[in-house]
N, C-alpha and C positions, 0 to 999 in steps of 0.2 A: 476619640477614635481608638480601637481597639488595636491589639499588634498585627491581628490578619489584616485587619482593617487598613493600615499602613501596610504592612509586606506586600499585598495587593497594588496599593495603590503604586508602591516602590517599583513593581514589575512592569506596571501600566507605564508608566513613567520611562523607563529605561527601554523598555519594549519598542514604544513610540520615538524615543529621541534614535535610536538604532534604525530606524523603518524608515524616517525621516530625511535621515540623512544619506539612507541606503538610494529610497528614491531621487534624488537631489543627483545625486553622482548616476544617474540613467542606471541601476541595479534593479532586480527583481526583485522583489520580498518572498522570501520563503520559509515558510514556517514549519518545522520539522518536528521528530520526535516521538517517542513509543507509543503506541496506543495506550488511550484514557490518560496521556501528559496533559492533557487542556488545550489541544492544539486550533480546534474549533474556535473556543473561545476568546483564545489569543489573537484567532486570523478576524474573527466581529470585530472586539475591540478595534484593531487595528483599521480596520475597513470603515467603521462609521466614523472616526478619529481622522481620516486621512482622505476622505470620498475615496475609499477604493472597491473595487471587485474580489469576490474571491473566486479563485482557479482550481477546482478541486485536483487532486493528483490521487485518485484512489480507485483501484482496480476492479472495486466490489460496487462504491459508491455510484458508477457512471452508466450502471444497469438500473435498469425499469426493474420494479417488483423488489429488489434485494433491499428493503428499507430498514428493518430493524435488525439484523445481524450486523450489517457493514454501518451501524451508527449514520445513519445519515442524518445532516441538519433538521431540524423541527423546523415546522411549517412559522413557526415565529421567527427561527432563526435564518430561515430563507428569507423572511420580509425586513430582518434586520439590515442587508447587502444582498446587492444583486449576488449570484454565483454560477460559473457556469460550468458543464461537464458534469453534474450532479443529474443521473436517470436520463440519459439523455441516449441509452443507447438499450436496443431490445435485447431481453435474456440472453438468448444466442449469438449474437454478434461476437464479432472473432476482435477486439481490441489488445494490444499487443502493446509493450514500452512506446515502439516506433510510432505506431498509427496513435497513441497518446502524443507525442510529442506534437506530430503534426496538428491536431486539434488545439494543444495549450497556446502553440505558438500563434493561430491563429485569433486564439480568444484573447492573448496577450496583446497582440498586436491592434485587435479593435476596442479593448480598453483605454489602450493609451490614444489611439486614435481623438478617442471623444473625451478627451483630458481628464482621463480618471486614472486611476491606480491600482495595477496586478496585485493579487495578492494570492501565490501557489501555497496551499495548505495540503496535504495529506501526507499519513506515511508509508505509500509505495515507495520508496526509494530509488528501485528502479527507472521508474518511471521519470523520477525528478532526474536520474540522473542522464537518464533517456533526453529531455528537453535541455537540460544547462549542457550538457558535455555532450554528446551524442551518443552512439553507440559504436560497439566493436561492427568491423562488417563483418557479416555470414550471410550465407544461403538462406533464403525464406525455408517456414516451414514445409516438410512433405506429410501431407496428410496417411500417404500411404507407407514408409517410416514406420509415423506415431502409431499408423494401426500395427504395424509389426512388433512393433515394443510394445507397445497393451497387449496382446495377445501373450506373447511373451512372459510379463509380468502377472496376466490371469493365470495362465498355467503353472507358473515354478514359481510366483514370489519375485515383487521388486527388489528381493535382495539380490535377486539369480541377475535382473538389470545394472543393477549397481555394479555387479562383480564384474559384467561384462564391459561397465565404464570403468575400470580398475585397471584392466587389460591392456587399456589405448593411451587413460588418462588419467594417472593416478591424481595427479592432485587436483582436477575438478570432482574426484570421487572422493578425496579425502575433506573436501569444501562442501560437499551435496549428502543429505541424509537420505539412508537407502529408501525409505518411504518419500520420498518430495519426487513423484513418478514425471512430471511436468521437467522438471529441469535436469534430472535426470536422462531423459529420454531428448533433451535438447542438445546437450554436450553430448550423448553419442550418435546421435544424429548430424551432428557438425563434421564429429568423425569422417562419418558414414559420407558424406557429402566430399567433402573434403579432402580428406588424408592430414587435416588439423588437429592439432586439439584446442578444443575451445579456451583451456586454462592460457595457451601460448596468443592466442587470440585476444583473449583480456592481457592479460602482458603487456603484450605488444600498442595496444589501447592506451589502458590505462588510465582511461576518461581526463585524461590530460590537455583535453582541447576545450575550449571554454566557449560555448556557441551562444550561450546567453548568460550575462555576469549574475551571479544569484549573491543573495545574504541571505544563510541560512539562521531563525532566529528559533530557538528553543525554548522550554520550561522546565526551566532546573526542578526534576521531583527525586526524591529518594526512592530506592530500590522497597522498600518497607509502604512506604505511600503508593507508590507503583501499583502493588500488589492489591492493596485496599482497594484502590478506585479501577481495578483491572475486577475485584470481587464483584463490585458496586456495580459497575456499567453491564457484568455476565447476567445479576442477579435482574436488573431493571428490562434488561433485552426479552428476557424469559416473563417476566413478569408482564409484559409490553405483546406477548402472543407471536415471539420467535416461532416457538414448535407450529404452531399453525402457517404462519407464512411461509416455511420449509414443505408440510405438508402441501400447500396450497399450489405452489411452484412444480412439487415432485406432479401430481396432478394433472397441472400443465401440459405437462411434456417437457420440463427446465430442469428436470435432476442431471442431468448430465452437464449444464451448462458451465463456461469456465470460475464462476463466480460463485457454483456448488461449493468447490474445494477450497474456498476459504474458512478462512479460521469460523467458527461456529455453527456456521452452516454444514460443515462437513461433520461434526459430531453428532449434529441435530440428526440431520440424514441417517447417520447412524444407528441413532438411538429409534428412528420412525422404521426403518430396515428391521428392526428385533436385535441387533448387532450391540446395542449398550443399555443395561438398564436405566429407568429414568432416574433415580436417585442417585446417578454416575453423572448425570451428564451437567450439572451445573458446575463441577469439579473439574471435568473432561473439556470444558472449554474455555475453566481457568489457565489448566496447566497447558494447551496450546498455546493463548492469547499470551501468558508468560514467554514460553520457547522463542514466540514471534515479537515479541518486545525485544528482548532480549538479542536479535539479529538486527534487531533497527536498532540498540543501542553500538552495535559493531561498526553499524555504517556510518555511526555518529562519528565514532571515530576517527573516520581516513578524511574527516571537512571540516572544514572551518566553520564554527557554528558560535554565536553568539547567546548563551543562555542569560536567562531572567528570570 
């Protein structure tokens, strides 16, 4: 047997006695971790090892059509374990943390029913942290707001946004990059709603309530290995007829949809706009998928996470 060939097996091994004994003690299995860490792979193994389900947790994932930008399981890897929340909801559909949570728990709850075993994989964070811990309360969104802040933001620049979340709230504008228009225009919208500010709102949270007991389990990779299989999995998507399925959606009537503005889809767009040359854009959705690794290794941080 080889040394990968062992290190492998080492992970499998440790990965399983952790999941094991996670579910034993009524815990959740949750599988965490940057994109292209092996998280997939890790939630299979586990799932065919353990009779369990996987529970997808991924914001791009849970849309119809978005299949090759947001990595979605191969048609193999779907008949490997059941999975549920994977395409299961139309382009446009307004899915939010909350109305994720509410879905997991549900599919949580009728796995176990028929004596199988959850198994939450993705890395929205959010969202996972939406279903274990709940969320801060705030006011729903006002569609008419977010139109005021997009108009806003077309005319002078999401930085002119930013500055006015600066104003109210500085240290959710000092946490929020002036381009991230979405959360940006959340926090001042809470504001706006409120006389809060959202950063005191998380504070005051702190997702300190524990609504459903998770183990969150990870794949120990390096920052240099990271990079490699972050190259790999951009260079495979493209090769795989990303830029078409972007076009095909834009077509649609789905360029607008909330699952646009993730990480490659939103450069694709770009680049089919006239907005990025095409010899940029295999690089241009490196260094995103990087930036976005990179905040999921932040949130690695504030939990308990068991690598392997």
């Amino acid at each position: 047997m080889s040394a990968a060939e062992r290190s492998a097996e080492s992970v499998a091994a440790v990965a399983l006695a952790r999941a094991r004994r996670a579910n034993e003690e009524g815990r959740v299995v949750a599988i965490v971790g940057p994109t292209a860490s092996g998280k997939t792979e890790l939630a299979l193994m586990l799932a065919e090892a353990l009779g369990g389900e996987i529970v997808s947790a991924d914001s791009v994932q849970i849309y119809e059509r978005f299949d090759i930008g947001s990595g979605k399981p191969s048609p193999d890897e779907l008949r490997r374990a059941p999975h549920h929340l994977i395409g299961t909801m139309a382009p446009l559909a307004a899915v939010d943390a909350a109305r994720f949570a509410e879905l997991a728990l549900l599919a949580i709850t009728d796995v176990r029913a028929r004596g199988r075993v959850p198994i939450v994989c993705g890395g929205t964070f959010l969202w996972q942290k939406a279903l274990f811990f709940g969320l801060a309360e705030a006011p729903p969104p006002s569609p008419e707001i977010r139109a005021r802040h997009k108009a806003l933001a077309d005319a002078e620049g999401r930085a002119a946004l930013h500055a006015k979340l600066g104003e109210v709230d500085e240290a959710s504008a000092l946490r929020l990059h002036p381009n991230d228009f979405l959360r940006v225009s959340r926090a001042l919208e809470i504001f706006e709603q409120t006389g809060e500010r959202q950063s005191d709102v998380h504070d005051r949270h702190a997702f300190k309530e524990t609504r459903l007991a998770p183990t969150f389990i990870a794949t120990a990779v390096m920052p240099e290995e990271l990079t490699a299989r972050i190259e790999r999995r951009v260079a495979s998507f493209l090769s795989r007829g990303l830029v078409d399925e972007v076009r095909s959606l834009v077509a649609d009537g789905f360029g607008d949809a909330r699952a646009m503005g993730a990480v490659g889809y939103k450069e694709t767009r770009a680049f089919l706009a006239g907005e990025l040359p095409e010899s940029e854009l295999p690089d241009a959705i490196v260094r995103a998928t990087r930036v976005y690794a990179r905040r999921q290794r932040t949130w690695l941080n504030h939990v308990a996470v068991t690598y392997v």
